[in-house]
C-alpha positions in Angstrom: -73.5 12.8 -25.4 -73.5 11.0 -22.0 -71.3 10.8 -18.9 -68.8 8.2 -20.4 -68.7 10.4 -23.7 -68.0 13.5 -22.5 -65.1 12.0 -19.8 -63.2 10.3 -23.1 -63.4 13.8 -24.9 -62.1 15.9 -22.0 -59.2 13.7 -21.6 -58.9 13.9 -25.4 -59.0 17.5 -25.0 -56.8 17.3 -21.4 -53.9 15.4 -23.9 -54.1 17.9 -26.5 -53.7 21.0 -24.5 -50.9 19.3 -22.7 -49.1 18.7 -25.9 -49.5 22.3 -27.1 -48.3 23.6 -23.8 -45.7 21.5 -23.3 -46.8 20.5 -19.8 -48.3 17.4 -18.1 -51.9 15.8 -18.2 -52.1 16.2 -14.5 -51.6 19.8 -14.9 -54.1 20.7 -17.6 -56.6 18.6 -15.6 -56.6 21.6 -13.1 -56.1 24.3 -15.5 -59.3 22.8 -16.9 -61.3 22.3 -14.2 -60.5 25.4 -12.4 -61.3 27.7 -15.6 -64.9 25.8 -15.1 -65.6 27.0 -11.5 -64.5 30.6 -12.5 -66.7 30.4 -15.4 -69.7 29.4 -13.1 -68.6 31.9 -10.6 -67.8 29.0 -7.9 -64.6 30.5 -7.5 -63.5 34.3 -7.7 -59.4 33.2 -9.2 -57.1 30.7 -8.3 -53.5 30.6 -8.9 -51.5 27.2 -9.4 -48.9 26.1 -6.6 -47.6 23.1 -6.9 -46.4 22.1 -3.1 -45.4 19.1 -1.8 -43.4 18.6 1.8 -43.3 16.6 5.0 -44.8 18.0 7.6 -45.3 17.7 11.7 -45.6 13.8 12.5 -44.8 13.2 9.1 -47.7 14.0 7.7 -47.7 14.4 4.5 -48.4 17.6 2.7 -49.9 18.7 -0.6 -51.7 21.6 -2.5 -51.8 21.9 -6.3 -53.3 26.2 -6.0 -54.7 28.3 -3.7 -57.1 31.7 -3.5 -57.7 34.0 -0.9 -61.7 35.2 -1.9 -61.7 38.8 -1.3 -65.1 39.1 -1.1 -65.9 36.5 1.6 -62.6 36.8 3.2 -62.4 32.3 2.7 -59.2 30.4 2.4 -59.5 28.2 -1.2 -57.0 25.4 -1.2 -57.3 23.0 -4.6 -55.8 19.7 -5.1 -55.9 17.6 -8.6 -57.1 13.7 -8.1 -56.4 12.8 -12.0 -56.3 9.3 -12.6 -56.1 9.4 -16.5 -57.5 5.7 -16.8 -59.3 5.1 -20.0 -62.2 3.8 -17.5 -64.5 5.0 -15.4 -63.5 4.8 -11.7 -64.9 5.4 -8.5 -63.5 8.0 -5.9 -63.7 6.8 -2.4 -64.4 8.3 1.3 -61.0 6.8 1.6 -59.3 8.3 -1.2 -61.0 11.6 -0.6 -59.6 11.6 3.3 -56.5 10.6 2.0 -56.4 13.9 0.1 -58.4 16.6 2.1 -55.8 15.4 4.9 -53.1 16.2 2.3 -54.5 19.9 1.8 -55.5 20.0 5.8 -51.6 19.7 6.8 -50.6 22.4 4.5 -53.2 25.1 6.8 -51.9 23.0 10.2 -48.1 23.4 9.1 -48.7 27.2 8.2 -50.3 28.3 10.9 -47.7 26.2 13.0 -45.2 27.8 11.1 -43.4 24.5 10.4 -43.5 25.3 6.2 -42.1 29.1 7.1 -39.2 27.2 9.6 -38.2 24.0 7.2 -39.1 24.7 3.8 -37.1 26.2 0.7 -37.8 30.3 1.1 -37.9 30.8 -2.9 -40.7 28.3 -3.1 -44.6 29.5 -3.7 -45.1 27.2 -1.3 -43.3 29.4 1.3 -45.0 32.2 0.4 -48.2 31.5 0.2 -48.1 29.4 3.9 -46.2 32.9 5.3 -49.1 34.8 4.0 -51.9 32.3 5.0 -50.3 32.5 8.8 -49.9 36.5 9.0 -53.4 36.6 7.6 -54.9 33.7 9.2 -57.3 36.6 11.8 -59.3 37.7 9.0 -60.0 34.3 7.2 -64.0 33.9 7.7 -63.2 29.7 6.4 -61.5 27.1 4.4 -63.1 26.0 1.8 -61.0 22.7 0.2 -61.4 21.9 -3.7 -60.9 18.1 -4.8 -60.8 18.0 -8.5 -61.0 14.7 -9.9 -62.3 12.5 -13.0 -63.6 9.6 -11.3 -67.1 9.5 -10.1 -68.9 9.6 -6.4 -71.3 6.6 -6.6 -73.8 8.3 -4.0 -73.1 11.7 -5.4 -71.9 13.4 -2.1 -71.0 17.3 -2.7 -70.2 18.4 0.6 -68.9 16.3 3.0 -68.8 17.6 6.6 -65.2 18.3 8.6 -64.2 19.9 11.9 -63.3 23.6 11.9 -59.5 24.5 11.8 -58.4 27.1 14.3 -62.0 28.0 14.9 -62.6 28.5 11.1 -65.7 26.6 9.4 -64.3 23.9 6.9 -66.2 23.1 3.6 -65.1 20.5 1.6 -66.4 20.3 -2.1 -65.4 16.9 -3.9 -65.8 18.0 -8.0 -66.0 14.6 -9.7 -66.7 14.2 -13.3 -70.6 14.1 -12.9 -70.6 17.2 -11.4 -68.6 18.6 -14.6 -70.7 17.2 -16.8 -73.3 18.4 -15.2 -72.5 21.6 -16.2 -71.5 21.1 -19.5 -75.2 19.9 -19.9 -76.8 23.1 -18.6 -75.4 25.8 -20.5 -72.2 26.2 -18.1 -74.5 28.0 -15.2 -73.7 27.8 -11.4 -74.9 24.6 -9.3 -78.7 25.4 -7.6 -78.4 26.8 -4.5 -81.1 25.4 -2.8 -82.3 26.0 0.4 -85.1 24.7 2.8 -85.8 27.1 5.8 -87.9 25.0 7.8 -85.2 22.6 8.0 -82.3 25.0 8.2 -83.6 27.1 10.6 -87.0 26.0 12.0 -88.7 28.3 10.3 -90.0 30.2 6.9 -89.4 33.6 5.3 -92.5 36.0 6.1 -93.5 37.3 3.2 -96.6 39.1 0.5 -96.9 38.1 -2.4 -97.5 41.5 -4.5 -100.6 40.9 -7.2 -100.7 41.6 -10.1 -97.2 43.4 -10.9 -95.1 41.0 -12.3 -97.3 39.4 -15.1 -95.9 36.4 -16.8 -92.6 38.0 -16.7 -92.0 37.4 -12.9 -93.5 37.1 -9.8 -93.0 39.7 -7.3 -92.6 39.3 -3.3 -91.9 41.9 -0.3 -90.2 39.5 2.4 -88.4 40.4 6.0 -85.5 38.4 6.2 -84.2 37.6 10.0 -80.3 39.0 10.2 -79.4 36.0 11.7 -80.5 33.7 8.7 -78.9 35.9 6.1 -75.6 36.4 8.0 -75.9 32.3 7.8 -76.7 31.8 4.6 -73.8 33.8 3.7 -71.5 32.5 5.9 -72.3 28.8 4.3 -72.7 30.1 0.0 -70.6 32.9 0.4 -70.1 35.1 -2.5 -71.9 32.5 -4.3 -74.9 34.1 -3.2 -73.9 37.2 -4.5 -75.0 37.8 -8.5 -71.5 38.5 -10.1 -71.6 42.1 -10.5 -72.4 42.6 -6.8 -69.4 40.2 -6.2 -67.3 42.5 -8.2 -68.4 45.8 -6.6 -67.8 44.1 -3.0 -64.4 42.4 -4.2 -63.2 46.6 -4.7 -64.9 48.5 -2.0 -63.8 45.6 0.1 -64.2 47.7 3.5 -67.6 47.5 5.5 -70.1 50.3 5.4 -69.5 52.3 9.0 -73.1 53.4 8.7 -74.4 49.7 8.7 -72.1 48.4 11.0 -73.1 51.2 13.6 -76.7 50.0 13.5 -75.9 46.4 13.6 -74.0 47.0 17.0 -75.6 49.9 18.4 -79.3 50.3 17.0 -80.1 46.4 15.6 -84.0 46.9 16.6 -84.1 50.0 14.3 -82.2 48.1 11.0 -85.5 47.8 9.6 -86.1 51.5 9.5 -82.7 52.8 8.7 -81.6 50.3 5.8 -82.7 49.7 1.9 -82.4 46.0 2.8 -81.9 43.6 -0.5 -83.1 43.0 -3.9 -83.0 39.4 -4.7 -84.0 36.9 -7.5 -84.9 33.3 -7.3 -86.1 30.8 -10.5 -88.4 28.7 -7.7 -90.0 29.0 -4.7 -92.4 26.8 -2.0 -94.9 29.8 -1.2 -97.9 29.3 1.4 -99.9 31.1 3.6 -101.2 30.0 7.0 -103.4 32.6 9.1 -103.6 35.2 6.4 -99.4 35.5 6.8 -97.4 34.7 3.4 -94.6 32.2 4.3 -91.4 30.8 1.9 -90.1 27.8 3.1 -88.0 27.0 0.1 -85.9 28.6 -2.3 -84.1 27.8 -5.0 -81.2 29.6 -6.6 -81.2 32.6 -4.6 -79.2 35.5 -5.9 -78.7 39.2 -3.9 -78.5 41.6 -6.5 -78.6 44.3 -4.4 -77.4 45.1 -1.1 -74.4 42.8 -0.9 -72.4 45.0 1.9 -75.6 44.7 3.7 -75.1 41.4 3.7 -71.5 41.2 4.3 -71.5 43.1 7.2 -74.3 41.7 9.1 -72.2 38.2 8.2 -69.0 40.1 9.3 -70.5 41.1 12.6 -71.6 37.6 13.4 -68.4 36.2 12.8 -66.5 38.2 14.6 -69.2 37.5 17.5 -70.0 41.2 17.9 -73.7 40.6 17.4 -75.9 37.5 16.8 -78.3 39.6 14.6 -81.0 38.0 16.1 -83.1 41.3 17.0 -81.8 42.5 13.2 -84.6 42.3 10.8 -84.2 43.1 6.9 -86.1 43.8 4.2 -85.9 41.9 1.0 -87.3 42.6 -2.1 -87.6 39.5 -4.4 -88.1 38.6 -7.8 -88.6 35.2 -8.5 -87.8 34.5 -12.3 -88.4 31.7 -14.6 -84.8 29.4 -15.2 -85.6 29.9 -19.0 -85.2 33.6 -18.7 -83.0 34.1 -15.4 -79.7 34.1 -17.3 -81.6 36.7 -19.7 -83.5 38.6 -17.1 -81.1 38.7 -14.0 -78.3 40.8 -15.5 -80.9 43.6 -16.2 -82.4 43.5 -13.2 -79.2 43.7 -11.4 -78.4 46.4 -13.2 -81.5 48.7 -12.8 -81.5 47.3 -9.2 -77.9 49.0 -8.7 -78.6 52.2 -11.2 -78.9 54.3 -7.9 -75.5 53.0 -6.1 -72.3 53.1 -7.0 -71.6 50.5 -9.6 -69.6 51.1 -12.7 -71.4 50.7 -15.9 -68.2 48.4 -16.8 -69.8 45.5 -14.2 -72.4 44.7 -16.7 -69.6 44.8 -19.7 -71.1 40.9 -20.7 -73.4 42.4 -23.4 -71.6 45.6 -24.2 -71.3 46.2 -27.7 -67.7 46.1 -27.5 -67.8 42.0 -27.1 -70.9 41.7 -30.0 -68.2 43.0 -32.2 -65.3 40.8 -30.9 -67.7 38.0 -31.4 -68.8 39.1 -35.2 -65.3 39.1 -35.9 -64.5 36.4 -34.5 -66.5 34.1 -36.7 -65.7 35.7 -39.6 -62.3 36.5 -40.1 -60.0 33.7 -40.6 -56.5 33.3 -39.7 -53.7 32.3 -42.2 -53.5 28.7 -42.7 -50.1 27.1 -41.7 -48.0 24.4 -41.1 -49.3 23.2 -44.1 -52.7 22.6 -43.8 -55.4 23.1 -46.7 -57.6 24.5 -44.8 -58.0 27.7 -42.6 -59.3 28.3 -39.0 -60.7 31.3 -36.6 -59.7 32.0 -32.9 -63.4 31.3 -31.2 -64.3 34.7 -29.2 -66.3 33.2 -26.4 -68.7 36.1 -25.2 -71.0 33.7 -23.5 -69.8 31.0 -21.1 -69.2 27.5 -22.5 -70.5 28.7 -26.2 -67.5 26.3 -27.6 -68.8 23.6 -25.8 -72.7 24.5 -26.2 -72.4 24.2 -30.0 -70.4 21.0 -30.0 -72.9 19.1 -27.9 -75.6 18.2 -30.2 -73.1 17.9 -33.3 -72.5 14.2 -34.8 -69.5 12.5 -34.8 -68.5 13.9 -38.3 -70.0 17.3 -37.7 -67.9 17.7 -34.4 -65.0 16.9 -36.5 -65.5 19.4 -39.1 -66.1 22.2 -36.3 -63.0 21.2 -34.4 -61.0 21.8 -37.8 -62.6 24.9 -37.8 -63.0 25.8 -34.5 -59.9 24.3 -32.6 -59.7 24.0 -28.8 -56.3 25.6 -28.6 -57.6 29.0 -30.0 -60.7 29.4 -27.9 -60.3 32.9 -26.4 -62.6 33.9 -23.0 -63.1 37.9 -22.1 -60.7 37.6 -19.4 -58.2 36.0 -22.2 -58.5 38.8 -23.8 -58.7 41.6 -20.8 -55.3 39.6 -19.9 -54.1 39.9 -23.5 -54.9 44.1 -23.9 -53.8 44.7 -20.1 -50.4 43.2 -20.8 -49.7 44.8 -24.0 -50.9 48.4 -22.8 -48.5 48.3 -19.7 -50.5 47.3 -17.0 -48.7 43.9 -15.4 -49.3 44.7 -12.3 -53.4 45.0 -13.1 -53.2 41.2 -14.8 -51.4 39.8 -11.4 -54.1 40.7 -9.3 -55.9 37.9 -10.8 -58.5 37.4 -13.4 -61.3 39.3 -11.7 -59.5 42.3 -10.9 -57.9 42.3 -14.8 -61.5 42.2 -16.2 -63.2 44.7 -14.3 -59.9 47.4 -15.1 -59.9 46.7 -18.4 -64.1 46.8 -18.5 -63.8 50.5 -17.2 -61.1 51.2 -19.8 -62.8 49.6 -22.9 -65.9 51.3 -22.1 -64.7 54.7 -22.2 -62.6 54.6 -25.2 -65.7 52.9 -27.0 -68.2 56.0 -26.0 -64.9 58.1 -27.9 -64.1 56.2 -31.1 -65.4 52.7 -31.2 -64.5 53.0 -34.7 -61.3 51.8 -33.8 -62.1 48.6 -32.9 -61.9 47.5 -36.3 -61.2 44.8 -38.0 -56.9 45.2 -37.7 -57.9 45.9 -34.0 -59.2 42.3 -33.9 -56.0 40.5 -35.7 -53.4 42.5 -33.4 -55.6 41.1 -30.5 -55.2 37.6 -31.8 -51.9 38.3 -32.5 -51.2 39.4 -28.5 -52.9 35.8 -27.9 -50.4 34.2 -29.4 -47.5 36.2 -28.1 -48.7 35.4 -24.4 -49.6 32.1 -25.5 -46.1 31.1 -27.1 -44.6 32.5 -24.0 -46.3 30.5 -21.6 -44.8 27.5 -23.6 -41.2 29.3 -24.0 -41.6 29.6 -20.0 -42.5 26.6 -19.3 -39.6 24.9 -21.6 -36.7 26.7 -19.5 -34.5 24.6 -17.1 -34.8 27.6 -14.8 -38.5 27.7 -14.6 -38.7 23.4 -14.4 -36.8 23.8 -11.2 -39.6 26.4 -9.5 -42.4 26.1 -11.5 -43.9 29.0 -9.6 -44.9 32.3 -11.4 -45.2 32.0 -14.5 -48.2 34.5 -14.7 -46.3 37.1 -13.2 -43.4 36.5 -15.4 -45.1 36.1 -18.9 -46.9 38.9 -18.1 -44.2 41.6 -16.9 -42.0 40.6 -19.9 -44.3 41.2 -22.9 -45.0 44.5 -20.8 -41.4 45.1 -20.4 -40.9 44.6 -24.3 -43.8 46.5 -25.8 -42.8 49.5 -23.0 -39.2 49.7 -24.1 -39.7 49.7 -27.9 -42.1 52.4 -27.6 -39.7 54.6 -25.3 -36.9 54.0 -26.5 -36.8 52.5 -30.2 -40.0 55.0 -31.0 -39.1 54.5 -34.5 -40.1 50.5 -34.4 -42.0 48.5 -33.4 -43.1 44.9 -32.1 -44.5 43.4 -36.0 -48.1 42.0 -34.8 -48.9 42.0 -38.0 -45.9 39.0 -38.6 -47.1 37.2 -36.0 -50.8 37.0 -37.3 -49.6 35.9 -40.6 -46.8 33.3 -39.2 -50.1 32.6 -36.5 -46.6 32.2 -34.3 -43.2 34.3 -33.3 -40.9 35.1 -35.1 -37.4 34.2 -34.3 -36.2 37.5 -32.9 -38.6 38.3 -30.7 -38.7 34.9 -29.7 -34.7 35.0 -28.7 -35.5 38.2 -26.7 -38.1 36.9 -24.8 -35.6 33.9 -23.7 -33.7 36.6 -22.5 -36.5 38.7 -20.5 -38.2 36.5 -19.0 -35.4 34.8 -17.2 -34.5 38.4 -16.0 -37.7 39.1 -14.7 -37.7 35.7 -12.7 -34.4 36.8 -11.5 -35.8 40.5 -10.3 -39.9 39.3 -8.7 -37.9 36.4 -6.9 -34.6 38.4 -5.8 -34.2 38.1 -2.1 -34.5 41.6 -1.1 -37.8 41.6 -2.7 -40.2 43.7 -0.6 -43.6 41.5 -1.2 -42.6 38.0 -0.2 -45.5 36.3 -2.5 -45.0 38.2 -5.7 -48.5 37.2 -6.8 
């Protein structure tokens, strides 16, 4: 499959999913996209708000979603550049200053607090530019998200800009090479690769530690400056973080006391005082000159261990409390074939962090608890319906991108036949599914912290009930979870249909969420002796009409109650 290819099947696949959820091509185009970059762990969540206004000088203003990273403390602002041509176009530096400007004067007109003096209060918009302002001290950066499916013809992925309010800017065009890109390597992360002799002047002094590693890996003992981490951070962010560092950081959140003393009272003795870092790497330039070991380049660096180190040297800089220049810390790496880093890096991460603090449930990717969602998945089909001769499954994804990965070397008549099979529309992800479970056991709250947060909950939760009776996650647990997929997913469309929710388009995560909660919760306090029929839904593989009619009623309530005036959180999500 090449470039042009894949583009005409994503905006196959873009139309599609707009006709099942009763939305627009522009919108799906995001949803898309942004589901990539969680997937590759570019981004931590994101959360759709759809914002348009004039601003100061009449500049005009526009955001299509947001994040706030709570690991790296950055500002992510997203804007969609869809042009739904049936050919190829090219993006240009015009074009793409035309819409960073856009996203630019939504910060300006926050911080300004133009948004908070002209703009409609019930608006996400509102919200989100209130909370941006009140928590504009501890942003570390902005980091600005083009999403388009035209093409950069000289491939430029970061494009420099002047700080905002003090704040680094990073702007990251994502065109359609870039996606398909990914598509092509398995869905991983972008390289990060990094030259320290051009960065900084200078390489990484390092031994290289015979023979230990065998074929498996080779092993390294490296001192890492303070200053040069705190940078490299402070440019990748979490990025550099392997994801189950990222997640232990995103909870602890606050910096280690102990590290931060020694950073601004004892820097000279970091060295003696701290672990330092465990880190991995698929390639590296290695040399030695005068009997010293020296890396000047490395490629795909991940910390596996010693994140908060990390962030708080980083932390210190950017506040300007130290430079970390006298800071020096160790660094243990592990430089790992590509072949085997996506097999090798989760175990090392996780004998790496067997001695701190992290939850078994951050390395939930191969628990046996997915293997047997998987099994299940590929097995048991669903009731075939609206006529159709032929029955389908709802495709468990316990891997990134496995839907796509098994399409991509399929014929034109073999994709077909897997598609009919295998449709898009019933592709479920583990945070699907930790979305799903979270709603239906009464946790809303939990699923409107984002995607991250939802996972890692529901990670802890799985994993304990599993150690107590993993017998019960059977096969009727696996059709009433397909069934809860199609109750959220019917209620995103039911949602998205109301005249109500046209006007504000804002919230509907919240508001899918808290009304299937609100449902399930009520039947079983107060109807005990009934129940919501998941078993009717699985074999309708759709509502049925009265739950449907009550949900019309609910979830029109609970937009009435998260967006009340008197509401103590202004930005409900």
């Amino acid at each position: 499959m090449n470039l042009v290819e894949y583009r005409n099947e994503l905006l196959e696949e873009i139309k599609i999913s707009a006709e099942a959820n009763l939305s627009d091509v522009y919108v799906e185009y995001l949803r898309y996209v942004c589901d990539m970059l969680q997937d590759i762990e570019e981004i931590e969540d994101f959360t759709e708000c759809y914002f348009e206004a004039t601003g100061k000088m009449n500049k005009k203003i526009m955001i299509d979603g947001y994040n706030f990273d709570s690991v790296d403390k950055s500002c992510l602002i997203f804007i969609s550049d869809f042009s739904n041509s049936e050919e190829l176009l090219t993006i240009t530096n015009t074009q793409i200053d035309k819409l960073y400007d856009r996203m630019k004067a939504f910060i300006d007109n926050s911080l300004n607090g133009y948004i908070q003096e002209k703009c409609e209060i019930s608006s996400l918009g509102y919200a989100i530019s209130k909370d941006l302002k009140e928590r504009k001290d501890e942003i570390s950066k902005y980091r600005f998200y083009i999403l388009t499916d035209q093409i950069i013809s000289n491939r430029v992925k970061r494009i420099s800009k002047e700080n905002i309010d003090g704040k680094a800017v990073e702007l990251n065009v994502w065109d359609i090479s870039r996606l398909y890109s990914i598509a092509q390597s398995n869905m991983e992360k972008e390289n990060i690769e990094i030259d320290f002799i051009e960065k900084f002047g200078k390489g990484i002094n390092c031994v290289k530690v015979n023979n230990c590693g065998g074929e498996e890996y080779e092993p390294y003992l490296a001192v890492i400056p303070g200053d040069i981490l705190a940078n490299l951070y402070i440019d990748y962010g979490a990025r550099l973080l392997e994801g189950n560092v990222r997640s232990f950081l995103s909870v602890k959140g606050k910096v280690n006391k102990a590290i931060r003393n020694t950073i601004l009272n004892a820097p000279n003795m970091f060295f003696a005082y701290n672990n330092g870092i465990a880190a991995t790497a698929t390639s590296i330039e290695y040399q030695e000159k005068d009997g010293v070991g020296i890396i000047s380049q490395i490629k795909d660096l991940q910390i596996i261990n010693g994140g908060q180190t990390t962030a708080s040297i980083a932390n210190a800089v950017l506040n300007k409390e130290s430079n970390a220049k006298n800071i020096f810390v160790p660094m243990k790496l592990s430089v790992v074939d590509k072949e085997r880093a996506i097999e090798m890096i989760p175990i090392i991460s996780r004998c790496a962090n067997s001695q701190n603090k992290v939850d078994e449930a951050d390395f939930f990717s191969n628990h046996p608890y997915h293997i047997r969602m998987e099994e299940y998945s590929r097995k048991i089909f669903a009731p075939a319906v609206n006529g159709n001769q032929y029955q389908t499954v709802w495709f468990y994804e316990r891997a990134r991108g496995q839907h796509t990965q098994e399409q991509m070397k399929l014929t034109l008549a073999e994709k077909k036949k897997f598609l009919l099979k295998n449709p898009k529309n019933q592709v479920i992800k583990k945070v699907d599914l930790a979305k799903y479970i979270n709603t239906y056991e009464g946790y809303p709250h939990i699923v409107s912290k984002g995607a991250q947060y939802s996972m890692r909950f529901f990670a802890e939760r799985i994993d304990k009930e599993w150690e107590k009776a993993e017998f019960n996650f059977n096969d009727v647990y696996y059709r009433n979870a397909i069934s809860l997929a199609i109750l959220f997913k019917e209620t995103e469309k039911l949602v998205a249909n109301q005249d109500w929710y046209k006007a504000i388009k804002s919230y509907r995560a919240n508001i899918v969420t808290y009304s299937i909660s609100i449902l399930f919760y009520i039947v079983k306090k107060i109807y005990k002796e009934k129940n919501i029929n998941l078993k009717l839904i699985w074999n309708k593989q759709r509502l049925y009409r009265e739950i449907e009619e009550q949900l019309i009623i609910t979830t029109k309530e609970v937009y009435e109650f998260i967006t009340r005036e008197d509401r103590i959180t202004l930005n409900v999500t």
